[in-house]
Structures are given as structure tokens and as C-alpha cells.
C-alpha positions as CSV (number, residue, x, y, z in Angstrom):
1,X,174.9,19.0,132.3
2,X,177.6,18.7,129.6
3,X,180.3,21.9,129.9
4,X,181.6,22.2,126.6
5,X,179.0,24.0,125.2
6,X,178.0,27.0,128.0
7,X,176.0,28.7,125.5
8,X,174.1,25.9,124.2
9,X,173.6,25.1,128.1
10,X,172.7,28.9,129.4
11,X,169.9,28.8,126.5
12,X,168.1,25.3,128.2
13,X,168.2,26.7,131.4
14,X,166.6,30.2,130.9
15,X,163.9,27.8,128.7
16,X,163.4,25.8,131.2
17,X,163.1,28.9,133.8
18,X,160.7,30.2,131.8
19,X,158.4,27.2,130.3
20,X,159.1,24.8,133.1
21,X,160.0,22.2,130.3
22,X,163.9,20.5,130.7
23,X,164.1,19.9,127.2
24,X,163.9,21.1,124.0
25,X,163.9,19.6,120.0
26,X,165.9,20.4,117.4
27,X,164.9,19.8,114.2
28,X,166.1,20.6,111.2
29,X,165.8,24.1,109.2
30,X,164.2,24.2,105.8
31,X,160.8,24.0,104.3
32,X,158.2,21.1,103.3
33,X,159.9,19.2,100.1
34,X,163.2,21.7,100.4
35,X,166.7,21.3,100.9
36,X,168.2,21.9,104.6
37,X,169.5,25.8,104.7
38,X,173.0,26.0,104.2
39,X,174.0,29.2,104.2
40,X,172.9,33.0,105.9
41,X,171.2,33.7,102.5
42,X,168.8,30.3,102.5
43,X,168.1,31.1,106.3
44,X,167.4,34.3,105.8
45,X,165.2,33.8,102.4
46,X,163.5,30.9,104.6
47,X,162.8,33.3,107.4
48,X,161.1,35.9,104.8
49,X,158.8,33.1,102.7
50,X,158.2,31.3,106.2
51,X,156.4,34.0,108.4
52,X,159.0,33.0,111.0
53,X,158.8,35.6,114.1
54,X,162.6,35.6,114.8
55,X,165.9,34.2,113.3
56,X,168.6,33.8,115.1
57,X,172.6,33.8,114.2
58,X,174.3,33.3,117.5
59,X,175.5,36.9,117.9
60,X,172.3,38.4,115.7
61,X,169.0,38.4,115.0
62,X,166.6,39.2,113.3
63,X,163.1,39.9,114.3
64,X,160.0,40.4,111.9
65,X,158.1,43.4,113.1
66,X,155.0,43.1,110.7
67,X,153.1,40.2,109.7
68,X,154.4,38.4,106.9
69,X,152.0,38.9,104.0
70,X,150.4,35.4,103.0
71,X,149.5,36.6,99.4
């Protein structure tokens, strides 16, 4: 497995420790006829209007801890 990205590598092996699964897809970030986030603000914005569970910055995250309201 490629070293110059530890982080990137500790994160596939604890997936793959937990779901059995080797690999996982990236994909891009944004919603359905929206640009790609660019900045903390769109993720976070996407986040909010998406219903996602968590968000994560590297160091930070954040987690939703009630449903998203789908009104």
C-alpha cells in the first residue's frame, strides 16, 4: 500500500477491519444539478440541506444529532 498518504491509508484499513470490503469510492461532493463544494461554507451548507449524518474536515467533524427536517 502506497506510504505517502498514512492517513488516507489508516482510514482503508480500519474500513476494511470493520466492513470486510478492501476498497472504497470517492465521489465527488455536491448535490444533483450543483456545483462541486469548494469551500467549508458550501460543505457545511451541503451537509445541512442534504440530511448528511456526519461531515468530516480532517481534524473536525461534525455530526447531525437530530433528523434533518425534510419540510
Amino acid at each position: 500500500m502506497d506510504e505517502r498518504n498514512p492517513g488516507l491509508r489508516d482510514i482503508l484499513l480500519r474500513y476494511e477491519a470493520l466492513t470486510g470490503r478492501g476498497a472504497m469510492l470517492n465521489t465527488s461532493f455536491n448535490r444533483h444539478r450543483e456545483p462541486i463544494v469548494h469551500s467549508p461554507e458550501d460543505a457545511v451548507r451541503t451537509f445541512v440541506d442534504c440530511g448528511l449524518d456526519v461531515l468530516d474536515f480532517g481534524r473536525f467533524a461534525l455530526e447531525r444529532i437530530e433528523p434533518a427536517c425534510n419540510d
